[in-house]
N, C-alpha and C positions, 0 to 999 in steps of 0.2 A: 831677265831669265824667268822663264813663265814655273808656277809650281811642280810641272811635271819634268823637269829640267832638272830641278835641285833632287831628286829622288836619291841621288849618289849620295850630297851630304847628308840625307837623311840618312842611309843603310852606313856610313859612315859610324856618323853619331852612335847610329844603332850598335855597330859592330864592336866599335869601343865600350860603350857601356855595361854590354852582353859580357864582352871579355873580363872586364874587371871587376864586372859583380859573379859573375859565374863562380868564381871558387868558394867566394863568399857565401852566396846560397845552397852551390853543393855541400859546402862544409855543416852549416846552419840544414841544412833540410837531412843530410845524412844522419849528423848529430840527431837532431829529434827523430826520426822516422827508425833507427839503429836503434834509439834507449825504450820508444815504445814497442817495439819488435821484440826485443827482449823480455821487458817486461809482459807482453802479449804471451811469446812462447814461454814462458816460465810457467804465467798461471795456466797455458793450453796443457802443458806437460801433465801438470800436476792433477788437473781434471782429465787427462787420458789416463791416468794413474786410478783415477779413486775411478773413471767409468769400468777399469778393468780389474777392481778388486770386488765391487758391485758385482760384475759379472759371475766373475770369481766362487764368488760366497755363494751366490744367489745358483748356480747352475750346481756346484758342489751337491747343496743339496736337492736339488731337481735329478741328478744322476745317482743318487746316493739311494734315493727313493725309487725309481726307474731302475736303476740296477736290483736291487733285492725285490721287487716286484717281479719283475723277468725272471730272477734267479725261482721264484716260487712257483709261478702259473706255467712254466716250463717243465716244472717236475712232472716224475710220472704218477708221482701219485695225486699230483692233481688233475692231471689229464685224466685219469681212471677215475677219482669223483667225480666229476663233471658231466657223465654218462652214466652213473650211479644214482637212484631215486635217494639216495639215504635214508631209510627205513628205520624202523625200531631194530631190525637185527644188523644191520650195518654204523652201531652207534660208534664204536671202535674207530672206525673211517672217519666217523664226522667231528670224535674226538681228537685224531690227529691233524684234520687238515686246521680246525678252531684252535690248536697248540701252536700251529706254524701261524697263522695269522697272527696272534697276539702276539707271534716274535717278533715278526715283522717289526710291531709298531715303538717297539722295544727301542730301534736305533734313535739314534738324536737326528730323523728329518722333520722333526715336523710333522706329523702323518698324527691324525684327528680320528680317524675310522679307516676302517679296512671293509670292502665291500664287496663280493666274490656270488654271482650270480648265475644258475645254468636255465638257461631258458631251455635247452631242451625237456630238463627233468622236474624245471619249473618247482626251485627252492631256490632260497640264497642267506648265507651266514654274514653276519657283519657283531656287531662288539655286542647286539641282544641276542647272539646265539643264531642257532635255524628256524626259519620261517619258511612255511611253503606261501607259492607264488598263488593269487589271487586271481579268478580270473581276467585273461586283459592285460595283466601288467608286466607279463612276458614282451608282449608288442609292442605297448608303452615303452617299455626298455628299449628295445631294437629300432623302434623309432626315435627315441630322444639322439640315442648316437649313432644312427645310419649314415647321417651327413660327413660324417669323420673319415676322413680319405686314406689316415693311416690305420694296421691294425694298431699302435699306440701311440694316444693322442694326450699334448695337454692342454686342457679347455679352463675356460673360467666359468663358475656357477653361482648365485647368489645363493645363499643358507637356506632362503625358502622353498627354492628350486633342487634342490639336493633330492634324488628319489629315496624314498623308501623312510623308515622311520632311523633317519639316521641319528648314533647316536653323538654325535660329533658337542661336544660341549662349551667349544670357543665363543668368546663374545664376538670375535669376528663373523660381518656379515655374507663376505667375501670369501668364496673358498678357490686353489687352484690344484685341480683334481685331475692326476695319470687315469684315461679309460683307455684300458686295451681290450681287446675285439679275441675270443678262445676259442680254439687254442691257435694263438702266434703263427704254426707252422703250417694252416689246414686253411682252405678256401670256407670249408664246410663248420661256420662256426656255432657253436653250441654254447659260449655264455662270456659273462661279461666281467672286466676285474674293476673295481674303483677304490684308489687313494684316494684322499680327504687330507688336504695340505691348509688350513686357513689363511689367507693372505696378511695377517696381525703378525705370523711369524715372520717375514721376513721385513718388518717395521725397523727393524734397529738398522739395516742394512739401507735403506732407502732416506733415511734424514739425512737433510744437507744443513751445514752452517752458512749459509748467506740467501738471505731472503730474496734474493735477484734471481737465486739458481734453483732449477725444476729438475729434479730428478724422476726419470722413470722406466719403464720396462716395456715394449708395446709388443706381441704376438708378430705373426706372418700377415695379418689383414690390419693389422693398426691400430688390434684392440689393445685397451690399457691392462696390462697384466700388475706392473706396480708402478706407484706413483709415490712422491714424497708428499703429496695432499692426497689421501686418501680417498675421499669424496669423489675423484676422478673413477675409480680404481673399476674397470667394466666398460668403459665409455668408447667409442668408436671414435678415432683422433683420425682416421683417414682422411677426413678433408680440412686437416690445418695445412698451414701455408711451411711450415717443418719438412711433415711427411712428405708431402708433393715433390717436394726436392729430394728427402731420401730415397726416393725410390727410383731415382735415377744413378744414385750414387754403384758404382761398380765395385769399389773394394768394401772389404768385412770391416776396415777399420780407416778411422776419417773423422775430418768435418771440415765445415760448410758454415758460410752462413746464410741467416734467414731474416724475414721482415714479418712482425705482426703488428698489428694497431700500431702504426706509426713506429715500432721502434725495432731497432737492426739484433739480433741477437747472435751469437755463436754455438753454433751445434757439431758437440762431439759424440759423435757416435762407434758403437759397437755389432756388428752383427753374428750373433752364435751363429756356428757351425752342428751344433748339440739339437736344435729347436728352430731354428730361424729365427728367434727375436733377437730382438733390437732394444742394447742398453745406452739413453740418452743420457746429457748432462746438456744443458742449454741456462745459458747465463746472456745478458745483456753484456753487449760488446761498448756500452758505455762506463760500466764496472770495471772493465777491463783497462780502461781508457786513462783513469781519474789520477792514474801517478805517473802520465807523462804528459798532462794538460799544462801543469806548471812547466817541467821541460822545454813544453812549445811555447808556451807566450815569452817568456823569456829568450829565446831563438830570436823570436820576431821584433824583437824590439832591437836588439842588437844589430840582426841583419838590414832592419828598416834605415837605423841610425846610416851605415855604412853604405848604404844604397844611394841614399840623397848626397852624402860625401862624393861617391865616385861619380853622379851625374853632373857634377859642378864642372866636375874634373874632366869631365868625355865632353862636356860641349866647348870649352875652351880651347882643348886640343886640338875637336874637329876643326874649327874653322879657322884655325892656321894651317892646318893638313888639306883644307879643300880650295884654299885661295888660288894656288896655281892650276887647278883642275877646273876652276870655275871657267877661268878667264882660256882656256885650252876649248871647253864646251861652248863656250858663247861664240868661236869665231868658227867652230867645226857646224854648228849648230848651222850657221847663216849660207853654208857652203853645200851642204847634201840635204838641204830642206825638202830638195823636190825629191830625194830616193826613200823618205819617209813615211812610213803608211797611216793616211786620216784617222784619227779617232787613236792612234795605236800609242800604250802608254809607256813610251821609251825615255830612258835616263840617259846617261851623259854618253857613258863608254857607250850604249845601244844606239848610236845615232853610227858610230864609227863599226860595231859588228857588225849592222846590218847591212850598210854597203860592202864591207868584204865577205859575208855569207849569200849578197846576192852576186858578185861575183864568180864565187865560186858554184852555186848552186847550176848558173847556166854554162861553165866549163864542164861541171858532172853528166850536164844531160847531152852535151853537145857529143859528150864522150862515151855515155852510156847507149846513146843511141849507135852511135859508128860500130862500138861493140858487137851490142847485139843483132847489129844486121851481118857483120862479117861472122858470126857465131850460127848463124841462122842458113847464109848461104855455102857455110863449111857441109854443116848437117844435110843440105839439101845435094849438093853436091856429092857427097858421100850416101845418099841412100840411092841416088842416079845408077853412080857406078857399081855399088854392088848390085844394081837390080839390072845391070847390062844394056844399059840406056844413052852411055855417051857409047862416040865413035872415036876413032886413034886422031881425028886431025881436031876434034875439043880438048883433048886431053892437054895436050903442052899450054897451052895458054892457061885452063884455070890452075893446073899445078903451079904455074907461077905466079897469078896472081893470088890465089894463097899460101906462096911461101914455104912450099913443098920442097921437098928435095929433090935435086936436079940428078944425082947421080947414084946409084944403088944396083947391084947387081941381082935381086929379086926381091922376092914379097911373098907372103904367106898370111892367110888369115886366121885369126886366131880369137874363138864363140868361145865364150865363159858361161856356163848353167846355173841358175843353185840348182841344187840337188833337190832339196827338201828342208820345210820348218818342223816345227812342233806337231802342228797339222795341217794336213791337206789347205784346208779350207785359209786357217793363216798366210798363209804360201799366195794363194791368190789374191790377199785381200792388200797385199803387202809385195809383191815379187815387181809392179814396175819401179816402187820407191825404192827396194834395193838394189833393183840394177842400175839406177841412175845414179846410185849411192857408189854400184861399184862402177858405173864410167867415168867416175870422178877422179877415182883413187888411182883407174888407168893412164887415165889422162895425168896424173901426176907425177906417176912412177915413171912411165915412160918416158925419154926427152923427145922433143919435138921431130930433132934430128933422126930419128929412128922410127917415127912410124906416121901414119894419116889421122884426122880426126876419129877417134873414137863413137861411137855412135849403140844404140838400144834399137835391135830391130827383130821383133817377131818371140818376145821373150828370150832374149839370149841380147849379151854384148861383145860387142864386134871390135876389132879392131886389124887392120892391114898395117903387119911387120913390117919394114924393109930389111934384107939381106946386103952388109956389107961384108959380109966375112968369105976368105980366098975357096972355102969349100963347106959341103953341105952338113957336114959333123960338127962344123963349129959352130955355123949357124941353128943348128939343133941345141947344139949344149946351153948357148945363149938363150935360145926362147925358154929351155925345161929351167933354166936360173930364174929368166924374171918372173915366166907363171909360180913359182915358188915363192919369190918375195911376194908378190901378189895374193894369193891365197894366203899366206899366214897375217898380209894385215886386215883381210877381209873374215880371217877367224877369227882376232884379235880385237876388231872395231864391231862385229858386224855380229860376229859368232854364229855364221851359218858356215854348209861345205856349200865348195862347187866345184865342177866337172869343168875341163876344157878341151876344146876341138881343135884340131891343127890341122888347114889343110896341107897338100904337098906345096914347092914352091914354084911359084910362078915366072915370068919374065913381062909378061906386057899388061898391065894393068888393065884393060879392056879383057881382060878373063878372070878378072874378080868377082864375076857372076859365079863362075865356074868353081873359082878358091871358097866361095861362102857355101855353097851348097855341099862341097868334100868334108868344110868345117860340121855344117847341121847332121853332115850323116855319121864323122864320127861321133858326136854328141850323142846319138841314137846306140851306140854301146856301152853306155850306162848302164843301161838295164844288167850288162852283161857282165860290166867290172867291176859294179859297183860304184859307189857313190867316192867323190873327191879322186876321179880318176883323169891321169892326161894324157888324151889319145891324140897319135899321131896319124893321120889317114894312110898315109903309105904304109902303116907298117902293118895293117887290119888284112884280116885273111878272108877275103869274104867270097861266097857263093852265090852262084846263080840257080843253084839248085832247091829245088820246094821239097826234096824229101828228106827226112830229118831221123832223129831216134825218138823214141817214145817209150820208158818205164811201162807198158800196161800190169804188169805182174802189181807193183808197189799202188798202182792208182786203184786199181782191186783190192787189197789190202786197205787202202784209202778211203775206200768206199764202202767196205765191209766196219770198219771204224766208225762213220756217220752214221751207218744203222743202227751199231751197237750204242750210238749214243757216248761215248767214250771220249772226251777232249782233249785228254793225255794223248790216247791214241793216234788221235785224228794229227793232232802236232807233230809228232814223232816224225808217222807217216808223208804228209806233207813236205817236213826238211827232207824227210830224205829222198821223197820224187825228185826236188828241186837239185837236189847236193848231187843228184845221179842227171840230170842234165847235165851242170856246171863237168861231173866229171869226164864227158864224154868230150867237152873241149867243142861244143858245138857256136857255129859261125853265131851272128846277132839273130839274121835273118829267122833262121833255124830256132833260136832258144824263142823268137816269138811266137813262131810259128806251133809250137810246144804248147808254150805257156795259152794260146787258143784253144786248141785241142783240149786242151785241162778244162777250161772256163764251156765249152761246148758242151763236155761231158758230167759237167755238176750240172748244168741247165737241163739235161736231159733226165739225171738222178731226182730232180725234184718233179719232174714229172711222173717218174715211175712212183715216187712216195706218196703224190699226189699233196703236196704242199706245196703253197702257194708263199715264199719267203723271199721275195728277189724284190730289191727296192732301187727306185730309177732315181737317179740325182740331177736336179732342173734339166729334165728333158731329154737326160743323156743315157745313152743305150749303156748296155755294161760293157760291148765292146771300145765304145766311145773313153766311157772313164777307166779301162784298162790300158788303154794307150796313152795315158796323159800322164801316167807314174814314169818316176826315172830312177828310183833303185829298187832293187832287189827285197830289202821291208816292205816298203809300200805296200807290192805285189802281196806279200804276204799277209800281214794285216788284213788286205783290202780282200783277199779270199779268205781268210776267217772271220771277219765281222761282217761284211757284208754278203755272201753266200754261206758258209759251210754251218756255223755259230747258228744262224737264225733258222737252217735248216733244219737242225738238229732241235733245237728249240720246238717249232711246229711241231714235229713231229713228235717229240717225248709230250707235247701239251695233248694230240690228236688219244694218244696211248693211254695217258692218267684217264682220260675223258671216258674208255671204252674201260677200263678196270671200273673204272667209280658206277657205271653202269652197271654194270656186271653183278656187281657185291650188294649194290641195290637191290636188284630184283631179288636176288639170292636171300636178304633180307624180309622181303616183303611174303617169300613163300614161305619162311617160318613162321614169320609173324599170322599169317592164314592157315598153314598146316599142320601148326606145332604138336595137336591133337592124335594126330596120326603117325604112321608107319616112315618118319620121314630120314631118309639117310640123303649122303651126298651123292650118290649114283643118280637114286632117283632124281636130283635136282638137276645131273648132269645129263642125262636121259632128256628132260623137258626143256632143259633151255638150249641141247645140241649141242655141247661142248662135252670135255675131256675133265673126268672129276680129279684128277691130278693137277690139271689147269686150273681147274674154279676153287681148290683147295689153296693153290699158291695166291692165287690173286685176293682168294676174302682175305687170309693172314696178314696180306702186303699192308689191305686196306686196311682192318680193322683190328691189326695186332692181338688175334685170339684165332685158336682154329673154328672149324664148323661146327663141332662136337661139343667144345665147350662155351661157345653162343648158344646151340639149342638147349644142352642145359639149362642155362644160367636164364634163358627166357622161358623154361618150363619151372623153375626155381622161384623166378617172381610172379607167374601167374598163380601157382601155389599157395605162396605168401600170402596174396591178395583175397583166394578163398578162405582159407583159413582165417583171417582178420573179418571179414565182410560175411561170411554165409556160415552154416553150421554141419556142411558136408564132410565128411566121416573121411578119414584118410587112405581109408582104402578105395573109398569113390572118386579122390582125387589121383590116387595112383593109377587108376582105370580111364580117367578123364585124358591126362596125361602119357596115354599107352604105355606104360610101365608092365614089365612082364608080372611083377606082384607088388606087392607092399613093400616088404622087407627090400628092394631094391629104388624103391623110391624112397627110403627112411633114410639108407644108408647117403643116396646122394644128396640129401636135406641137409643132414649131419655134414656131409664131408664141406657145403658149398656156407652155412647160415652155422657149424657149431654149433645146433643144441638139435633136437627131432623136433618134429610136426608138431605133435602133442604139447610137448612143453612151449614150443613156440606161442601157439595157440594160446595154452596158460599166461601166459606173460603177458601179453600183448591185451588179452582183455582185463587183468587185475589193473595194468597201466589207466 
């Protein structure tokens, strides 16, 4: 017996051995793998505990700080200093806003200095009182935190880096400072607030007890916000082998482990929902380890011991268990040598499976082929007859030789549609695989005795009923029972509708050309009955007549809707053109005949609008893909997304286009004529429209009438002489065609709150 013979008593040996050390090792590996798991999640617990009182503590007074911050630079009387020079006579103001500051710093956050800066009025108060701004360090300001993407931000700053003469007194060199952007609720910011938090206060908060373990805080980009080595505290951690990983992490709370310099650690982490940072705790997963290393070597020696016992024991047993299988292999072996394939590495029983899987394998094919050619000349035969290709004297011989039935008093065909999927386009990508899907389920339901092969022809599945029942009522009730089981398992498996055609019944089977074609035409009154409907052909009322009814009143109305732009409208409208077909009871013929007419006359509406919105699908006319729908949605849909919707569309875009012109130019004659006698007549006069019209359209555009835009741009050209030149206010009243003085005073006042004059004052003492 050659080595690859005995393979059995090997996987024997093997089996026995596997078996009876198995419980022993699960028991031994569960035991240790249970005590360190435990011991693992204990101490995991307990550092998810302390990362989340860290947090805790540490956000506590980040918000504590951030909220009475908010609560101050929100006020209004800081909003009104802030646009305030603070002057010697405004000392009042600048003793109260200096009383709220020092409150502030009153609470137990931590807060070093209070720093409240207006770069527009270019002073700022901090714990030395007020200082006017130096030239320069207004922009210095607005540049150091332009980069800050919120208006309140918390950044880290070293003590040197601190602006201004701060007086912040901590031996910490580290500070972690709220900068909000003033005022909060305004694009148009005028000055800047800054807390001074030193990083030394939250020291107590950040030591750990075990020198293994790294405690710290990192921002949204990775900077070190705290650390339990301080030294770190500022440093950019983004490219440790940690963060790399957290940043992949999805939930706020978690860990993970990691690998640095050679060694595995466990990272528990935190992510604020307050700030975006991120509080670690990261310990060596060998710390972790040290009180169930004894656990496992002790495992190991135990299970070792019992291991070499049960080997002793599995090989003694084997080869009294394989002796009669030996001597079984060695004489099978010498007998089917030759059905054995070269080089192949087969054991004892495989010398015996493989000659009865090669028997069997060439009974499969002997049989798989006979199949599928009787499967093959069913289908070929069946697509003959229905396409009216055999003659009455082929007919008797292949019915018998496929096993047809001999005796039946008629036949009727019976086309299954789906209706429709999800969309269109699924429907096509997918409609041969589920009609195969459903000639499958036909061919099942039906017994053989009662109908011909089933067949898929032309989109649609086919099948030729026979008629055994004494009259034609009952044969009806029969077919309207099975299509019913039928469609509810093809709801139930499949979960689409479909429609079915029935044609009348037949007698001689050489007119099942004639039965499929009655089937496809009732199928064609889908459109009309909707979808999941079973038409009978005999029982369809149909016309040979081409003249039909026609709603024009409601498609006027329909059409007066598109103009208006109105998609409410336009819907309404629509159902009820359609629902005023349906209720006129019109033939198929007829409701398509309709439904053209409708599709003519939008084609002809986008002509008259002159828009161009009608889109062709792979090459197909709109008549083409109107004909290819088979319910009643479809249709609908397919004329509001694809005509009416984008109609309307174009043309509101053609509209905004010729107003934003309009307001334009309307714009550019003030800005040129503002000098002058300029009303909206005249504007209406020169540009040839209707000043009632050019009234509505500027409002539309530019949410102000015309009267108070020429204003407000004679307003700021005003402004600007008075700042820049030394013309007298009645020369600007005259500049301005103002009928006097005293009427361009009054609307100075009414638009800027103070007169000319004092404006003037003011602007040049600034």
């Amino acid at each position: 017996m050659t080595k690859s013979r005995k393979k059995f008593f090997i996987k024997l040996l093997s089996f026995i051995t596997i078996i009876a050390t198995f419980p022993v090792l699960i028991v031994g590996l569960f035991s240790y793998l249970k005590s360190s798991d435990i011991i693992q999640s204990n101490i995991t617990n307990e550092k998810e505990q302390s990362v989340y009182q860290i947090q805790a503590n540490f956000e506590q007074v980040l918000q504590t700080v951030d909220l009475s911050v908010t609560n101050f630079v929100t006020s209004y009387q800081l909003t009104k200093t802030l646009n305030e020079p603070l002057s010697a006579s405004q000392f009042q103001l600048y003793n109260q806003t200096k009383k709220e500051i020092n409150l502030l710093q009153r609470f137990d956050g931590g807060m070093d200095d209070f720093l409240l800066v207006s770069t527009k009025e270019g002073w700022r108060i901090n714990n030395n009182g007020l200082r006017r701004l130096k030239p320069g360090q207004a922009e210095k300001l607005i540049d150091r935190y332009s980069h800050l993407s919120y208006m309140s931000s918390w950044i880290i700053e070293d003590k040197d880096e601190v602006f201004f003469d701060s007086t912040a007194n901590s031996s910490c060199k580290t500070y972690i400072n709220l900068v909000k952007k003033l005022p909060l609720n305004n694009n148009d910011k005028s000055g800047i607030a800054i807390a001074y938090i030193p990083i030394c206060y939250f020291e107590n908060l950040l030591k750990n007890n075990l020198d293994s373990e790294t405690i710290m805080v990192l921002d949204e980009n990775y900077q070190v916000v705290g650390h339990s080595d301080f030294s770190n505290i500022g440093k950019d951690f983004s490219d440790r082998p940690f963060t790399a990983k957290l940043s992949s992490q999805k939930r706020n709370v978690g860990q993970y482990n990691a690998s640095n310099d050679g060694s595995d650690y466990k990272v528990i982490y935190r992510k604020s929902d307050y700030n975006n940072w991120t509080y670690l705790s990261i310990i060596k997963i060998s710390e972790l380890n040290k009180q169930s290393r004894s656990i496992g070597w002790f495992t190991f020696i135990i299970s070792s011991v019992m291991f070499i016992g049960i080997l002793i024991f599995a090989l003694i047993a084997s080869r009294k268990l394989y002796a009669p299988i030996n001597r079984l292999t060695e004489t099978l072996s010498d007998s089917f040598s030759n059905h054995i394939e070269s080089g192949k590495n087969t054991d004892e029983f495989g010398i015996i499976e493989s000659q009865i899987h090669h028997m069997l394998e060439q009974n499969d094919q002997l049989e798989s082929k006979l199949q599928g050619q009787i499967v093959q000349l069913k289908q070929f035969f069946m697509s003959r007859l229905l396409q009216g290709n055999l003659t009455t004297a082929e007919l008797p011989a292949k019915m018998e030789s496929f096993n047809y039935p001999k005796s039946w008093k008629g036949f009727s065909v019976l086309g299954i549609q789906i209706d429709s999927l999800d969309d269109q386009k699924n429907l096509v990508d997918n409609e041969d695989l589920l009609l195969f899907a459903i000639n499958t389920m036909v061919e099942e339901m039906i017994p053989q005795t009662n109908r011909m092969t089933p067949i898929v022809v032309n989109r649609s599945q086919v099948t030729i009923l026979f008629n055994e029942h004494e009259s034609e009522h009952e044969f009806t009730e029969r077919i309207t029972s099975i299509i019913k089981e039928i469609r509810e398992r093809i709801d139930k498996e499949l979960n689409i509708s479909v429609s079915v055609g029935i044609s009348k019944t037949y007698t001689d089977l050489v007119d099942a050309h004639l039965a499929l074609k009655e089937s496809r035409e009732a199928l064609r009154y889908t459109l009309k009955f909707g979808p999941g409907s079973i038409i009978f052909f005999d029982k369809l009322q149909r016309e040979s007549s081409f003249f039909t009814f026609y709603p024009r009143q409601i498609e006027n109305d329909l059409f007066n809707s598109i103009k208006n732009g109105d998609k409410a409208e336009v819907d309404e409208n629509l159902d009820k053109l359609l629902e005023s077909l349906f209720d006129e009871q019109l033939s198929n013929r007829q409701f398509e005949i309709a439904i053209v007419r409708l599709l003519t006359n939008l084609i002809q509406l986008t002509e008259t609008l002159g828009v161009n919105a009608l889109e062709f699908e792979k090459h197909k006319s709109l008549f083409d893909q109107l004909y290819e729908f088979r319910t009643l949605p479809e249709v609908v849909n397919w004329f509001k997304n694809m005509i009416i919707y984008p109609m309307m569309n174009k043309a509101e875009e053609r509209t905004q286009s010729q107003y934003k012109n309009i307001s334009d130019e309307i714009i550019h004659i003030v800005h040129q004529e503002f000098d002058s006698d300029l009303t909206l007549n005249y504007i209406a006069d020169k540009l040839h429209y209707n000043a009632n019209y050019l009234s509505s359209i500027f409002r539309k555009e530019t949410n102000m009438s015309f009267s108070d835009y020429l204003t407000l741009f004679r307003i700021n050209k005003a402004k600007k002489w008075l700042e820049e030149t030394d013309i007298t206010v009645k020369e600007i009243a005259e500049k301005l065609n103002y009928n006097n003085s005293q009427n361009f005073i009054r609307s100075f006042r009414k638009v800027e709150g103070t007169t000319p004059g004092k404006y003037r004052e003011s602007k040049r003492n600034h």
